[in-house]
C-alpha positions as CSV (number, residue, x, y, z in Angstrom):
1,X,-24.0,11.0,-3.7
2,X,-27.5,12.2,-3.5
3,X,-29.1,11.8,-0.1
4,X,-32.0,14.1,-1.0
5,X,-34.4,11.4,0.3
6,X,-32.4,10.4,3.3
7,X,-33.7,10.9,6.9
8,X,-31.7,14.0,8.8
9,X,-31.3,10.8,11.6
10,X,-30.1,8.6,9.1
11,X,-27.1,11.2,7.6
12,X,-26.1,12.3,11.3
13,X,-25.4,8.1,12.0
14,X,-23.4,8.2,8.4
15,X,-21.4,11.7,9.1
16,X,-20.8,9.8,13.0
17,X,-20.1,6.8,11.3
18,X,-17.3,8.4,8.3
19,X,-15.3,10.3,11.5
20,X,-14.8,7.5,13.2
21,X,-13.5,5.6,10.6
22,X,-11.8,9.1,9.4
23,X,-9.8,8.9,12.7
24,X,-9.4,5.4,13.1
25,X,-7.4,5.6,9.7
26,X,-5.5,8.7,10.8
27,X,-4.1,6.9,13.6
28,X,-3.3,4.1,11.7
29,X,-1.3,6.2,9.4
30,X,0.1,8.0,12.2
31,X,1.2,4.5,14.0
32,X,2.7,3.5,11.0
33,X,4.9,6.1,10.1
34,X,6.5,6.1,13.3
35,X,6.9,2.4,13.0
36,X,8.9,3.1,9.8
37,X,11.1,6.2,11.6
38,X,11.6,4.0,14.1
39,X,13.0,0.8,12.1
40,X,14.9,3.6,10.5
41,X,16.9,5.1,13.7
42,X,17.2,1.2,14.6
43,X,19.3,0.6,11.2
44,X,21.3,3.5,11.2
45,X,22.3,2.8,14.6
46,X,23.4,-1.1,13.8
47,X,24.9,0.8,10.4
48,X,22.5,-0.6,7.9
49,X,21.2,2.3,6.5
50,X,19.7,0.6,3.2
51,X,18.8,-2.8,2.0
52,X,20.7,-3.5,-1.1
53,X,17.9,-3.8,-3.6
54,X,16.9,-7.3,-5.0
55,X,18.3,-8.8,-2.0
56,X,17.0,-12.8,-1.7
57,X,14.3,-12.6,0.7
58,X,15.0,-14.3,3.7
59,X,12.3,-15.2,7.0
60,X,13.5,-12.4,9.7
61,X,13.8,-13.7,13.1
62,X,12.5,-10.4,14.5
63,X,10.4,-7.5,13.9
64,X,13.1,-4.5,13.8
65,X,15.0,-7.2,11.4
66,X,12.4,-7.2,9.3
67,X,12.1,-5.8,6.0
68,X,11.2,-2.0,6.2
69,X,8.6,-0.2,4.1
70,X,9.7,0.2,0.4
71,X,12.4,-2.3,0.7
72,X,12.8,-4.7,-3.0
73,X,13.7,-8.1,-2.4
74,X,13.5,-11.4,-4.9
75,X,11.5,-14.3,-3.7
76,X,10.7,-17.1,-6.0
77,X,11.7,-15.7,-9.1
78,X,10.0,-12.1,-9.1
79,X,10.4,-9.0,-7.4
80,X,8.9,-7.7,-4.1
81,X,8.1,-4.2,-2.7
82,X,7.6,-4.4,1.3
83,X,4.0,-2.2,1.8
84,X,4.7,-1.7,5.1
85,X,7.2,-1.1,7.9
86,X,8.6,-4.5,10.5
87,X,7.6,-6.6,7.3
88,X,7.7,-10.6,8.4
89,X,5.6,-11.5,6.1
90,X,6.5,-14.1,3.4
91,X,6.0,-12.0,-0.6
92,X,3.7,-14.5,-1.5
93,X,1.0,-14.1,0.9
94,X,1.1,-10.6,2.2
95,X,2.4,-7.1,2.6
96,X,4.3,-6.9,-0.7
97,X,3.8,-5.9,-4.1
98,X,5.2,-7.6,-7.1
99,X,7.0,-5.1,-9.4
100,X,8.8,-5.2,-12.2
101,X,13.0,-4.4,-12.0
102,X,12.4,-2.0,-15.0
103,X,9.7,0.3,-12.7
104,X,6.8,-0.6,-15.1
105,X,3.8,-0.7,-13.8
106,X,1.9,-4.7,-13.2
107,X,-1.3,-5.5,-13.4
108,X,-3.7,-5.1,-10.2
109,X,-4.1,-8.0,-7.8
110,X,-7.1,-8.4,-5.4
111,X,-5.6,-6.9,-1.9
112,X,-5.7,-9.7,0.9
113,X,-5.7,-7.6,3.9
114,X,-6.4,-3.9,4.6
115,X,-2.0,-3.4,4.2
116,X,-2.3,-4.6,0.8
117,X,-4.1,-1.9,0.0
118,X,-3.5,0.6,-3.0
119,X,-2.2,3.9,-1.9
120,X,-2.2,7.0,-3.8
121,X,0.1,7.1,-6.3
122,X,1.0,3.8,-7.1
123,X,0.1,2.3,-10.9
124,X,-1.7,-0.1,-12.3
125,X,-2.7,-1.8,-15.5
126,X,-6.1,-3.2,-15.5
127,X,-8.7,-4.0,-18.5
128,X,-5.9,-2.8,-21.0
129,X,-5.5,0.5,-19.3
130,X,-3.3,2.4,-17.0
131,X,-5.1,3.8,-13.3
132,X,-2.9,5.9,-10.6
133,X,-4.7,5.3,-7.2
134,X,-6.2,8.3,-5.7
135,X,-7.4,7.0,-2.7
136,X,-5.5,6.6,0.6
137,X,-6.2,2.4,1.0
138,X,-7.9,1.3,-2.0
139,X,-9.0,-2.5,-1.7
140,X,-11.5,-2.0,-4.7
141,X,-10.6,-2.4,-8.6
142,X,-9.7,0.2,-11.2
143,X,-12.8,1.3,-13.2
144,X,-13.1,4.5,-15.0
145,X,-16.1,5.9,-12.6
146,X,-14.1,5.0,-9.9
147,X,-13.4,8.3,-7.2
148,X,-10.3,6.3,-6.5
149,X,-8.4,5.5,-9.9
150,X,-8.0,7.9,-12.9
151,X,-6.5,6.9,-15.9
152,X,-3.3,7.9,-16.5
153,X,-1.4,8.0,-20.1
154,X,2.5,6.3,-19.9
155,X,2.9,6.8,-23.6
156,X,5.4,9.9,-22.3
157,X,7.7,7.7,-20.2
């Protein structure tokens, strides 16, 4: 980014503005993980320590019921990844990630909310190729410029 003609004013408001939403992220991260350590000390102490994978998804009456981050359930004939922690959500609207059973990556979908989000490290196909995310909450699409997606070859695995 070249801000060679940019007021001093002008980048102080932009450095002000980036570490406030530097630290509003943070905390949501922070937030979050404890969410998902606490749903976990709430299953081990009612003895459900995993989900059975591919489990039929089923509305949860409550939050610590809920499906936890990284659960897989089945819902309407495909396969679901819970995104985040408490998940109440229904797979076809929000906080989930279709996957395939067989770990291959899918092709990106348009995030609907700021949960949907890519994080770093998962894969994608898009145009014909294969992009990792980089980026800590990626809303945007994988392009080859991008600062948040780099090509990755899967020709390996």
């Amino acid at each position: 980014m070249d801000l060679t003609g940019v007021p001093r004013e002008e980048i102080d408001d932009m450095i002000e503005a980036a570490q406030r939403e530097l630290a509003l992220r943070q905390t949501v991260d922070a937030y979050r993980e404890q969410l998902a350590q606490f749903q976990a000390n709430y299953r081990d102490a009612i003895g459900l320590v995993e989900l059975p994978e591919y489990t039929t998804w089923e509305k949860p009456e409550y939050a610590l019921d809920a499906y936890a981050l990284g659960d897989v359930v089945t819902h309407s004939g495909g396969f679901y990844r819970s995104l985040m922690p408490c998940n109440l959500l229904d797979p076809k609207e929000a906080g989930w990630r279709q996957v395939n059973k067989n770990g291959s990556p899918r092709g990106w979908v348009e995030p609907v909310r700021e949960h949907d989000a890519y994080r770093k490290g998962e894969i994608v196909v898009y145009g014909g190729k294969t992009y990792e995310c980089v980026g800590s909450c990626v809303m945007a699409p994988p392009h080859p410029d991008s600062e948040f997606w780099k090509i990755v070859d899967m020709s390996d695995e």
